[in-house]
BAFI-564872 format. One record per atom (N, C-alpha, C): x, y, z. Coordinates in steps of 0.001 Angstrom, whole numbers, plus 500000, padded with zeros to 6 digits. Layout:
N
XYZ ...
//
This chain:
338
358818681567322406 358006682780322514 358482683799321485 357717684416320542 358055685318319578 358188686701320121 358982687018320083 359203688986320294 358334689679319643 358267690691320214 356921692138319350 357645693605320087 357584694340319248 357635695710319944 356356696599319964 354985695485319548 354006696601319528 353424696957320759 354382696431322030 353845696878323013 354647698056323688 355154698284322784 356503699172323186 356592701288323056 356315701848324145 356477703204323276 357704703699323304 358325704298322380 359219705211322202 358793706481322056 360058706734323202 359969708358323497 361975709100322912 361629709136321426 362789709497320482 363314710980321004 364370711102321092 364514713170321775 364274713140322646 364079712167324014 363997712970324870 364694712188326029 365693713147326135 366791712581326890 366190712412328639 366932711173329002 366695711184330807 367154712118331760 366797713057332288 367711713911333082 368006713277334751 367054712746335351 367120712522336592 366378710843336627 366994710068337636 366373708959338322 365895708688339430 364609708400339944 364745707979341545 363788707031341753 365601705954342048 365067704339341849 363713704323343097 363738704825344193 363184704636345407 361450704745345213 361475705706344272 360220705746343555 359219705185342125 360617704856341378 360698704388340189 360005705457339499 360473706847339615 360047707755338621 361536708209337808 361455708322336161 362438708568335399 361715710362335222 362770711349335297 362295712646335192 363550713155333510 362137713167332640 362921713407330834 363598714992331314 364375715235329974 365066716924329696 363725718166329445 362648717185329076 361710718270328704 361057718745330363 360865717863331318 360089717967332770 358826716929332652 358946716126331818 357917715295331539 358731714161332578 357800713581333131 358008712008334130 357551710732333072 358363709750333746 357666708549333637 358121707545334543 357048707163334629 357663705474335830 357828704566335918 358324703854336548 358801701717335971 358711701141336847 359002700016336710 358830699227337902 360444698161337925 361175698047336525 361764697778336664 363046698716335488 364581699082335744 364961699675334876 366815699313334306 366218699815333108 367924699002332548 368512700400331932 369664700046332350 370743701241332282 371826701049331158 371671701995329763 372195701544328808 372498702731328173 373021703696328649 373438704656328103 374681705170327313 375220704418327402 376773704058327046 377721705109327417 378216705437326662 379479706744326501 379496707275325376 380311708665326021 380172709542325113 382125709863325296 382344710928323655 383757710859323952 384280711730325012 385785710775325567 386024712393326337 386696713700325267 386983714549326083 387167716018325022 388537716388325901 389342716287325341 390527717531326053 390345719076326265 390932719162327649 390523720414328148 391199721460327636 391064721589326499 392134722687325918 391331724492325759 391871725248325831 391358727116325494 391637726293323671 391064727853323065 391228727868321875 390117727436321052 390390727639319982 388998727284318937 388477726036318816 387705726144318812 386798725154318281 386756723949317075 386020725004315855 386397724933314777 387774723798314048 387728723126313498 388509721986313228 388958721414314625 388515720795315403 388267720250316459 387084719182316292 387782717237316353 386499716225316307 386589715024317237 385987714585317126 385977713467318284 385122712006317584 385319711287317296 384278710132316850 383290709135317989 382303709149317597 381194708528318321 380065707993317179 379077708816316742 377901709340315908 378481708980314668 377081708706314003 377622708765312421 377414710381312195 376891710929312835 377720712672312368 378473712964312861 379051712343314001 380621712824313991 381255712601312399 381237710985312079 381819710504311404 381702711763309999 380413711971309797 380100712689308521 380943713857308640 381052714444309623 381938716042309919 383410716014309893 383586714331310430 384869714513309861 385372714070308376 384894713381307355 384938713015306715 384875714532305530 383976715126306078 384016716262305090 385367717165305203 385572716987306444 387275718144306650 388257717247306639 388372716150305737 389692715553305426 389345715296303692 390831715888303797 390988715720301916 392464715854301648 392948715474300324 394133715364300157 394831716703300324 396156716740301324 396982717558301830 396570718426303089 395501717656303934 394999718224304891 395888718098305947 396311718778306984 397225718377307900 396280718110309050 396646716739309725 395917716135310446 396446716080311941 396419716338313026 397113716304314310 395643714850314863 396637713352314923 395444712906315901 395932712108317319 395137713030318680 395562713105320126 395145711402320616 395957710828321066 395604708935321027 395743708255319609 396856707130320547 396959706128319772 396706704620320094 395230705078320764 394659703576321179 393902703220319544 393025701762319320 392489701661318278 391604702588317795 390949703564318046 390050704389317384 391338705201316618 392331706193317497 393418707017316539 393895706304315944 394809705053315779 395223704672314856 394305703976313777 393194703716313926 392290703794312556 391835704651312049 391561705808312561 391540706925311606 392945707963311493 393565707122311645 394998708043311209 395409707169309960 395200705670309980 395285704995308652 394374705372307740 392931705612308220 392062705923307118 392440707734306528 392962708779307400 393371710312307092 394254709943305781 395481709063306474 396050708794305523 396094708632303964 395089708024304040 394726707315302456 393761708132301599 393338709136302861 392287710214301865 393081711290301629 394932711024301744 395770712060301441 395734713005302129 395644712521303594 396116714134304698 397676713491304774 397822714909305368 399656714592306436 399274714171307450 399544713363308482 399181712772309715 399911712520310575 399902712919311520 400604713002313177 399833712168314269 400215711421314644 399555710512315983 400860710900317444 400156711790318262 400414712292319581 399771711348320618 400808710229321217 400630709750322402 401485709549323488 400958709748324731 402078709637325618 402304708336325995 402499707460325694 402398705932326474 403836706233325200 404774704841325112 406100704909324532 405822704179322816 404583703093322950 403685702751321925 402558703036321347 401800702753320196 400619702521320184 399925701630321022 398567701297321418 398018700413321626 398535699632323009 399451700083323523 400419699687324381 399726698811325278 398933699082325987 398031698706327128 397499697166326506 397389697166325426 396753696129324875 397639695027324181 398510695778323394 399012694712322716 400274694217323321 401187695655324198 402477695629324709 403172695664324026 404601696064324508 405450696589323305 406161696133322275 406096695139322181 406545694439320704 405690694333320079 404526694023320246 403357693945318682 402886695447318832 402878696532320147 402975697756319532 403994698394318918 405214698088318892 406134698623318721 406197698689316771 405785696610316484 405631696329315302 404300697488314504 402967697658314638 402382698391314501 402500699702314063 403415700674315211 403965701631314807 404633701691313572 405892700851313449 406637700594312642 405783700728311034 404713699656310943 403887699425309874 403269700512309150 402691701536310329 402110702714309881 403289703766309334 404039703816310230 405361704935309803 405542704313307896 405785703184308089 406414703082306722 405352703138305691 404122703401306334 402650704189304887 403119705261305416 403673705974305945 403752708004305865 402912707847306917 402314706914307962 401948707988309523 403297708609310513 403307709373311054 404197710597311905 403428709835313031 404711709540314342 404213709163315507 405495709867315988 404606710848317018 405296711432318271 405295710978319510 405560710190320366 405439709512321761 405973709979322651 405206709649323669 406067709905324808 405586711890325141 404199712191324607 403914713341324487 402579714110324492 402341715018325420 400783715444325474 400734716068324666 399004716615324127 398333717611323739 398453718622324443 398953719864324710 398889721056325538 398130722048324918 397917722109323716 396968723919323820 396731723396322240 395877724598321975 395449724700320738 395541726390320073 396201726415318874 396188727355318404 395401727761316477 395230728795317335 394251729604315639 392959730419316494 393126731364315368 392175732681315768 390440732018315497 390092731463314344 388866731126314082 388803729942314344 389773728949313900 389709727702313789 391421727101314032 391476725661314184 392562724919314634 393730725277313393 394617726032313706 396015725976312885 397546725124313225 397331724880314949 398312724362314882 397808723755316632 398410722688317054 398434721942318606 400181722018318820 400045722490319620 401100722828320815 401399721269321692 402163721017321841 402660719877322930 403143719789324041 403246718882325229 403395719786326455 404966719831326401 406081719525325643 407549719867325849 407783721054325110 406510722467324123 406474723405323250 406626722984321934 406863721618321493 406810720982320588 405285722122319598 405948722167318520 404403722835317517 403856722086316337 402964722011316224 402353720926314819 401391721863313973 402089722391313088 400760722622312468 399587721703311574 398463721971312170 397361721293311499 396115721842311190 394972721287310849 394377722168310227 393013721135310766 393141720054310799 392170719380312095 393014718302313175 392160718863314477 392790718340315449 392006717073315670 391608715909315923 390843714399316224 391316713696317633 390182713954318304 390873713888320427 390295712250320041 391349711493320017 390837709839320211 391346709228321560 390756710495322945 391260710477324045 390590709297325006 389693708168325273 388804707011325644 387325708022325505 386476707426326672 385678707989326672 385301708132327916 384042708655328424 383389709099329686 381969708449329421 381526707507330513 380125706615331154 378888707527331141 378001707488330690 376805708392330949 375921708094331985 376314708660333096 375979708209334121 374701708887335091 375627710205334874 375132711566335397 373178711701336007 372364710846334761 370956710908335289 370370709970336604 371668709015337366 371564708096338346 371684708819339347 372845709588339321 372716710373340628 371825710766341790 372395710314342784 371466710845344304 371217709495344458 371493708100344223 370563706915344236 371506705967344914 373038706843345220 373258705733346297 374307704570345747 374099704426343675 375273703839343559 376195704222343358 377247702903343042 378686703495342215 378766703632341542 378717704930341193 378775705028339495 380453706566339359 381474705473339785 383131706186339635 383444705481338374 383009704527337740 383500703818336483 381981703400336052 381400703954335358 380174703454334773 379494702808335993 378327701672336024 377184701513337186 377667700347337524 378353700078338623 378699699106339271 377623697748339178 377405696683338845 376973695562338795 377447694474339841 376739693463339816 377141692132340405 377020690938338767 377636689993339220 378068689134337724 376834688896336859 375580689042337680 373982688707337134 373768690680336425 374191691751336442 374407692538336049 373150692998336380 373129692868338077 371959693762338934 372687694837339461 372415696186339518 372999696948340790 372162698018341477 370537697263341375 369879697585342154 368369696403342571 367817697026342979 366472696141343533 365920695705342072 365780696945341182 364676696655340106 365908697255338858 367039697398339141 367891698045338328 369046697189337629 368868696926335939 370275696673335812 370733697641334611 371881696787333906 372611697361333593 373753696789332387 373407696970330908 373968696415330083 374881697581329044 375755696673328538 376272697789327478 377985698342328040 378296699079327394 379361699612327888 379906700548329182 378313700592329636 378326701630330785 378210700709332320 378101699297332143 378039698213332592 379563697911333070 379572697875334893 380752697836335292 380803696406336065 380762694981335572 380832693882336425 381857692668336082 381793691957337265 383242691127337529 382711690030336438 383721689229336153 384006688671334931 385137687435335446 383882686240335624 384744684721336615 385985684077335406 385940684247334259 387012683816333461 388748684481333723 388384685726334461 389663686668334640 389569686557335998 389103687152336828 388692687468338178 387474687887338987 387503688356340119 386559688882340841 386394690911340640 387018690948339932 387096692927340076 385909693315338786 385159694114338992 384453694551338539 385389695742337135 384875695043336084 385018695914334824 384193696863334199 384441697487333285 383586697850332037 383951697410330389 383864697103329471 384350696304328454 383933696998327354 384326697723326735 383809698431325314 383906698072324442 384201696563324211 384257695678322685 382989695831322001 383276695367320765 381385695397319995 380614694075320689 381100693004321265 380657691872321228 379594692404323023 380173693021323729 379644693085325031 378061693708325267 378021694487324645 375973695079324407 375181693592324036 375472693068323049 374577691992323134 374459691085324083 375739690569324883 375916689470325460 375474690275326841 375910690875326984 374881691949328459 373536692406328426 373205692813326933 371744692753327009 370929691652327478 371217690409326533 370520689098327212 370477688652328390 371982688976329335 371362688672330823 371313689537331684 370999690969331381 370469691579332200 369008691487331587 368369691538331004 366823690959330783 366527690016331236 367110688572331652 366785687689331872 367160687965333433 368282688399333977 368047689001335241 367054689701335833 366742690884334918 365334691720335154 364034691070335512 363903690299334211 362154689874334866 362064688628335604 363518687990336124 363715687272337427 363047688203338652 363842688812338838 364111689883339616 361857690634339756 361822690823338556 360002691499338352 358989689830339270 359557689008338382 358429687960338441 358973687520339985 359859687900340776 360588687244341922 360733685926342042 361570685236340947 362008684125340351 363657684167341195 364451682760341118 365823682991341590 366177683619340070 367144684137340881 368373684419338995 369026683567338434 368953682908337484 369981682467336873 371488681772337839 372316680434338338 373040680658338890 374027680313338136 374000680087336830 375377680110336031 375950680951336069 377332681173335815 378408682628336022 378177683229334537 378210684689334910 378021685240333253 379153685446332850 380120684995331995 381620684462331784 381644685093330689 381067686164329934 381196686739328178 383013686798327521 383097686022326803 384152686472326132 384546687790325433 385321688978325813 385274690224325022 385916690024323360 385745690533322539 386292690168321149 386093691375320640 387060691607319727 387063692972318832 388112692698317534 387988693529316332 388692693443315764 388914694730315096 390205695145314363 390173696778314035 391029696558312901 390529697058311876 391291697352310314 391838698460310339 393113698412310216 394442699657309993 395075699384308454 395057700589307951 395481699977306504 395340698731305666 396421697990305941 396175696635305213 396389695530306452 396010695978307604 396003694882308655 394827694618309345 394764693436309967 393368693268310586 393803692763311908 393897693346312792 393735692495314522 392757692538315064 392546691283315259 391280690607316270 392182689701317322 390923690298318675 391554690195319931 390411689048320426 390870688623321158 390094687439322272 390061687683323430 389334687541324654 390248687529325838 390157689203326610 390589689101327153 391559690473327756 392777690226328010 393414690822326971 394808691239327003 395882692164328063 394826693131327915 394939694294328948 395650693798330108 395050692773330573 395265692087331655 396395691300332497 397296691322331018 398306690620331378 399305690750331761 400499690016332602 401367690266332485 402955689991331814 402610689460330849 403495689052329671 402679688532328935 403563688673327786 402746688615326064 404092687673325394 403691687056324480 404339685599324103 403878685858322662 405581685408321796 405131685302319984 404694683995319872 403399683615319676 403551682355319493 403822682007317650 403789682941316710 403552682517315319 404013684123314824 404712683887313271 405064685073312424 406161685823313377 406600686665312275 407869688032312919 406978689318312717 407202689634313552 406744691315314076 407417692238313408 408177691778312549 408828693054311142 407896692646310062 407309691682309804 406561691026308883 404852690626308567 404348691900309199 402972691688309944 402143691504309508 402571691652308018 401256691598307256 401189690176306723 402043688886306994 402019687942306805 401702686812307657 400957687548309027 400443686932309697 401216686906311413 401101686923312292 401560687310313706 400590686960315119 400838686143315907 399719685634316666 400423685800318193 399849686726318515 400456686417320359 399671686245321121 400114685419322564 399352685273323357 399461685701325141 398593686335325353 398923687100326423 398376686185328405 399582686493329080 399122685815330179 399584686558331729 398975685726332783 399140686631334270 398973685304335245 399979685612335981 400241684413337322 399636682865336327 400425682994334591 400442681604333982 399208681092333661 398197682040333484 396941681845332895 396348682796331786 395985682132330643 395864682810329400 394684683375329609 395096684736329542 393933685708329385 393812686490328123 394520686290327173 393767687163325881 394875686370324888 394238686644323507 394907686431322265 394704687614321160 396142687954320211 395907688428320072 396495688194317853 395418688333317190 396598688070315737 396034688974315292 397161689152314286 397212689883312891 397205689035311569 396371689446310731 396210689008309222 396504687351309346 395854687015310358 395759685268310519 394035684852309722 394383683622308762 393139683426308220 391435683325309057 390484683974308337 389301683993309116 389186682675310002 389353680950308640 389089679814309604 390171679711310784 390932680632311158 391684680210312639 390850681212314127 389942681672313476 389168682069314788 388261681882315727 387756681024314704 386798679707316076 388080678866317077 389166678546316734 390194677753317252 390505679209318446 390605680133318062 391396681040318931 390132681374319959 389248681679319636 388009682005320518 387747680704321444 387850679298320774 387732678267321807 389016678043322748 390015679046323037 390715678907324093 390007679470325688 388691680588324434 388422680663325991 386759680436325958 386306679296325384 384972679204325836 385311677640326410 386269676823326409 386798676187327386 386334676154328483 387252677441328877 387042677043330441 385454678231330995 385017678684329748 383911679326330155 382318677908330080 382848676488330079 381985675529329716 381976675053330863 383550675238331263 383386674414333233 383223675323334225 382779676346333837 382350677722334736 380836677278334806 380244677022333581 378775676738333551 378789675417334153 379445674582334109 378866673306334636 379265672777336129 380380674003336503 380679673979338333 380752674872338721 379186675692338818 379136677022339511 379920676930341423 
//
């Protein structure tokens, strides 16, 4: 069957303010309605913002390609850079500040970068890598205040620690756009609660990053997954859930098993992840030294002795079908013994 969007209207600008599934009326920002019969929830996230007093003005957050454009214009050589997180978004644009010749500071409280993910030896290595291009890592340390009369001169830390800078960059996670569901009865404490078919209502699902469902390769607990790979692989079966669900067809009873994958360029390194890492509870060198990272480094991460994520650095492109088939494995006998 060939796709068309000429049956399709777009309504560009005009944001959803209210839902009510019970009726299937969507109520827009302007007071204009519209109604469905069936609806998919794809709003994603937006960044969070630290709650700080103080100016504004050199103050950014990345999301938008105009974020991106706004910040790009207030970094230039000898700019002093303060950036709050050192999950993968801060430390890629603290490598990229870098190289457009700011001074650069990465403020996190965890004892590593990336910690949560990689754990502390391949974060520890990481750190290391950036320090020795000229990134400044402070750990073990909040953002507390912001100072300057018009605009950002300096971030304060919560031990009185002072930095002067001249842009501040909150690469603090983000926050679920949730807010237009309200009154309807779901969970929406971590983005919109799902079931593994990524229904979490009668006529309602739910794809994308704002998409909170369990995942049979790891466990039964309901996630949310912000890799690039997860919008597509959630789009397809919550559509195919949906007009189950419209045409009152069964659903689908294969397990929706998506592998998460990401990869993030820091200076002259490349890590791509497999798996959920996050997850684990010990992390294993299987390949390379972690003083030596740019020559390649492969770990593998596990919990109660089951591999749940992989993780390398500057390992050749052809070793990533091999690393990705550790886990479409057992995502083959998921499909074939529901």
């Amino acid at each position: 069957m060939r796709s068309s969007v000429a049956d399709v209207t777009f309504r560009l600008g005009a944001a959803v303010a209210a839902a009510d599934l019970a009726r299937g009326r969507l109520t827009l920002a302007d007071g204009r309605e519209a109604g469905f019969d069936g609806l998919v929830a794809a709003t994603g996230l937006r960044p969070r913002r630290l709650p700080l007093p103080g100016p504004q003005a050199g103050r950014h957050a990345l999301r938008t390609l105009d974020d991106c454009l706004a910040l790009r214009a207030a970094l230039g050589p000898g700019t002093r850079v303060v950036v709050a997180g050192a999950g993968f978004v801060g430390c890629e644009v603290a490598a990229t500040a870098l190289r457009l010749g700011c001074q650069v500071t990465v403020v996190e409280p965890a004892a590593e970068p990336m910690l949560a993910v990689l754990g502390p030896e391949l974060g520890r290595a990481v750190r290391r890598h950036h320090e020795a291009a000229g990134v400044r890592f402070v750990t073990g340390r909040l953002t507390a205040a912001v100072h300057g009369r018009d605009r950002v001169r300096a971030v304060e830390l919560d031990d009185g620690t002072t930095l002067e800078a001249d842009v501040l960059i909150e690469a603090v996670g983000s926050v679920p756009n949730t807010e237009w569901l309200a009154g309807n009865g779901l969970d929406l404490s971590d983005g919109v609660l799902c079931d593994n078919a990524l229904r979490a209502g009668e006529r309602l699902v739910a794809a994308g990053d704002v998409a909170r469902f369990p995942n049979p390769l790891f466990d039964d607990r309901p996630r949310r997954v912000e890799h690039w790979s997860i919008p597509g692989d959630t789009a397809k079966r919550a559509a195919a859930t949906l007009t189950a669900l419209l045409a009152g067809r069964a659903l689908d009873p294969a397990p929706f098993a998506p592998v998460p994958s990401f990869w993030s360029d820091q200076l002259d390194l490349r890590l791509q992840s497999f798996g959920s890492p996050a997850l684990a509870e010990e992390a294993r060198l299987e390949e390379g030294d972690p003083a030596r990272l740019g020559e390649g480094v492969l770990a593998t991460y596990h919990r109660e002795g089951r591999h749940v994520g992989t993780v390398a650095v500057n390992l050749p492109p052809a070793r990533q079908r091999e690393l990705r088939a550790a886990f479409t494995r057992p995502l083959l006998t998921l499909t074939r013994n529901p």
